[in-house]
C-alpha positions as CSV (number, residue, x, y, z in Angstrom):
1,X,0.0,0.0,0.0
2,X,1.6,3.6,-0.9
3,X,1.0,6.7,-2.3
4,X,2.9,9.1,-3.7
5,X,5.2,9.7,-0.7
6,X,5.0,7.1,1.8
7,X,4.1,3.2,1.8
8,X,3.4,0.6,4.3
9,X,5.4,-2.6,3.9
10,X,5.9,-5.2,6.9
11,X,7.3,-5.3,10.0
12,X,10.7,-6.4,9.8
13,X,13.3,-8.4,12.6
14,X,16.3,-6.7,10.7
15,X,15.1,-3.3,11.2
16,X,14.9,-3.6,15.0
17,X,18.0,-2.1,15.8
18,X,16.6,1.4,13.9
19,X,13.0,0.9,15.8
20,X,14.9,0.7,18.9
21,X,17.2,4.0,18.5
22,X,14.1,6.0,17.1
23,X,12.7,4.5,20.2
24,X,15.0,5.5,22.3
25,X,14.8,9.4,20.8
26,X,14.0,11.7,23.8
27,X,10.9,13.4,22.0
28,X,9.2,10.7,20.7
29,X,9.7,9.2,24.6
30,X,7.9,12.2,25.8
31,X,5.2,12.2,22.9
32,X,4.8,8.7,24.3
33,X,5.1,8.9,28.5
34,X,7.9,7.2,28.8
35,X,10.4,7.9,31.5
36,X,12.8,5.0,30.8
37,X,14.7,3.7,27.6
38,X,15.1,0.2,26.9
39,X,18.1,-2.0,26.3
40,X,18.9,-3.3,22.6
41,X,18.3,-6.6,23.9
42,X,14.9,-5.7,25.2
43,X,13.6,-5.0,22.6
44,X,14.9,-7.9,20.2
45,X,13.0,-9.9,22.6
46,X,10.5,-7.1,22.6
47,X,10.4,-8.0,18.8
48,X,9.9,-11.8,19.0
49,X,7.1,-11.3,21.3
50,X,5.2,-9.1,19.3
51,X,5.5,-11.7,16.0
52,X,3.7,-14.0,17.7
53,X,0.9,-11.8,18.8
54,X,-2.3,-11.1,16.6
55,X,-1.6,-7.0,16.4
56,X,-0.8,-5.7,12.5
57,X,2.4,-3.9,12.6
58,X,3.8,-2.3,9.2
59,X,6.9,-0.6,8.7
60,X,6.7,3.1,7.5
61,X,8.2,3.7,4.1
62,X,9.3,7.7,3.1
63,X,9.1,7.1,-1.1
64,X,10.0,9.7,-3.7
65,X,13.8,9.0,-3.7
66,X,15.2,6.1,-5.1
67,X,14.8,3.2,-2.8
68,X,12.2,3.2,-0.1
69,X,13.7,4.5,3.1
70,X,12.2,3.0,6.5
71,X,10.8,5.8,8.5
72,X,8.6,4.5,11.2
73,X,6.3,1.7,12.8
74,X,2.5,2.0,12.5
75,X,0.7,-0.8,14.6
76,X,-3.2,-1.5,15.5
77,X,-4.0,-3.3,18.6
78,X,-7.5,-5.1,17.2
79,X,-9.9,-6.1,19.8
80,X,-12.0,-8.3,17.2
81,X,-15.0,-8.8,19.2
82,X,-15.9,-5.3,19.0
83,X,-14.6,-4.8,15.4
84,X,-12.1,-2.3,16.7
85,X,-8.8,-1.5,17.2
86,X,-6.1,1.0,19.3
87,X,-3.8,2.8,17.0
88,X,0.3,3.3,17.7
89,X,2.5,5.6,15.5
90,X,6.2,6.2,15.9
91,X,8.3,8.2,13.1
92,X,12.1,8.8,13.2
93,X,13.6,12.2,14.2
94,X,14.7,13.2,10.6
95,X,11.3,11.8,9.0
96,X,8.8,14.7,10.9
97,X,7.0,16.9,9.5
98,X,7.1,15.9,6.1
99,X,3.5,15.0,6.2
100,X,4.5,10.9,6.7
101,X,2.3,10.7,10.2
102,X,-0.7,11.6,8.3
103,X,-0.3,9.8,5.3
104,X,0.8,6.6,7.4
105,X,-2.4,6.5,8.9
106,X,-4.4,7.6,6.1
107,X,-2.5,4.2,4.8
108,X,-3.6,2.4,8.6
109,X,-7.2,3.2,8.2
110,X,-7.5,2.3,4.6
111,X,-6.3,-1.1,6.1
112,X,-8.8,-1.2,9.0
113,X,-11.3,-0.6,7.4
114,X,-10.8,-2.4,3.4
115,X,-9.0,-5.2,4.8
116,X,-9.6,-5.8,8.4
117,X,-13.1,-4.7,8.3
118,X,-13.1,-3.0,11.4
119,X,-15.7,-0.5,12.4
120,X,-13.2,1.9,14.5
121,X,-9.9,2.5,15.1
122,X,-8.7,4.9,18.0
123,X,-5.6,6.2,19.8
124,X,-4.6,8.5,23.0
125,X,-2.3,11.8,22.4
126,X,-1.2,13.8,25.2
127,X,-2.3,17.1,24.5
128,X,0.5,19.2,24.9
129,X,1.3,16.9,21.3
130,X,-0.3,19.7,19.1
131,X,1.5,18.5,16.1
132,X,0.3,15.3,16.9
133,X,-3.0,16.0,16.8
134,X,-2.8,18.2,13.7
135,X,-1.8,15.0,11.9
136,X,-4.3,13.1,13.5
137,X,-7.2,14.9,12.5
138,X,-6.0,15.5,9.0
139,X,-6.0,11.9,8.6
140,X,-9.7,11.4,9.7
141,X,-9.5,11.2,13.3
142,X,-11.8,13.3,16.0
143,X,-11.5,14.0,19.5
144,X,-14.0,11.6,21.7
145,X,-12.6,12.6,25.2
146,X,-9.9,13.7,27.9
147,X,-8.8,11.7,30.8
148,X,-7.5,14.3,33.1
149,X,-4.0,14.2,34.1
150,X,-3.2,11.0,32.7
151,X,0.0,11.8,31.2
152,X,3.4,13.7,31.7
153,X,5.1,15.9,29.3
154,X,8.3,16.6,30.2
155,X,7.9,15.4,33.6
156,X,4.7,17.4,34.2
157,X,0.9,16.0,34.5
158,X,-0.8,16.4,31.2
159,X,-4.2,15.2,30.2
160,X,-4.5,12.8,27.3
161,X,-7.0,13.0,24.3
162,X,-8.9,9.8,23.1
163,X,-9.7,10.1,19.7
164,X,-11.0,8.1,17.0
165,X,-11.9,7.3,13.7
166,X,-15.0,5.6,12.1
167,X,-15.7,3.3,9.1
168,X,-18.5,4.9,8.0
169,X,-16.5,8.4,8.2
170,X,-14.0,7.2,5.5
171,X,-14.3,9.7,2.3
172,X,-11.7,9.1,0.4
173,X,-10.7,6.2,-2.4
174,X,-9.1,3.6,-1.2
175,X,-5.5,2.3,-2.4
176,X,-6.5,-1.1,-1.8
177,X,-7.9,-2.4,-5.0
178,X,-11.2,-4.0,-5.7
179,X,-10.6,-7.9,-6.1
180,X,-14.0,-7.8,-8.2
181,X,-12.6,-5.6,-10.6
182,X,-10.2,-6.1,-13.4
183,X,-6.7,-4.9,-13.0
């Protein structure tokens, strides 16, 4: 799945050594709430874990150069039984604010809702993350609540925003294509 700019490819055991240093980025471990890195071997083990688990994980592609150039993770966290799922974005450092977070997850929903068949996909920001949520709502999503002083940002409490996105909202074509209609 791609566009123009960014694709969606799977989620690859040689690339966790580059997960794990954008991981371990001091911005995206604020954006996230996290306090603590994580050793190298943590998260290779990290990594086998998640393989075995019934989450979709893609890698993040940045196109337009010559070869595709791995720029991020973009997992959902599907709770079947409902039909929905939690939604995780990480980017690199020197791959924000290119307009990759949005498309990504343009790319995600398409998925959820074309291929997975899911009926609604969410995620929680803190909200000192303006840029965060900028992308977030470009791609389709809405705020649906706060929990109060859930969060820290730079080791001060922060509320966090739920927000979410709906099946039936989905406008735009999708970049899956139609296995009833001729190539």
């Amino acid at each position: 799945m791609s566009t123009e700019t960014c694709g969606l490819g799977p989620y690859r055991t040689d690339l966790v050594e580059t997960y794990w240093r954008w991981e371990q980025d001091p911005t995206l471990m604020i954006g996230y709430g996290r306090q603590a890195p994580e050793s190298l071997e943590a998260r290779t083990e990290g990594m086998r874990q998640q393989q075995l688990g019934q989450n979709i994980r893609f890698t993040i592609y940045a196109l337009g150069n010559n070869e595709p150039e791995p720029a991020g993770v973009a997992t959902l966290l599907p709770d079947h039984a409902v039909r929905r799922a939690e939604y995780v974005v990480m980017l690199g450092t020197e791959f924000r604010g290119r307009g990759l977070g949005t498309a990504a997850t343009r790319l995600v929903l398409d998925y959820a809702w074309h291929v997975t068949a899911l009926r609604s996909v969410w995620l929680s920001v803190l909200a000192p993350n303006t840029a965060a949520i900028r992308a977030y709502e470009r791609a389709g999503f809405q705020p649906a609540g706060r929990l109060r002083q859930a969060g820290y940002w730079r080791g001060q409490p922060c509320d966090e925003i739920i927000m979410d996105a709906l099946a039936a909202d989905f406008t735009g074509p999708s970049t899956i294509p139609d296995p009833a209609q001729p190539s």
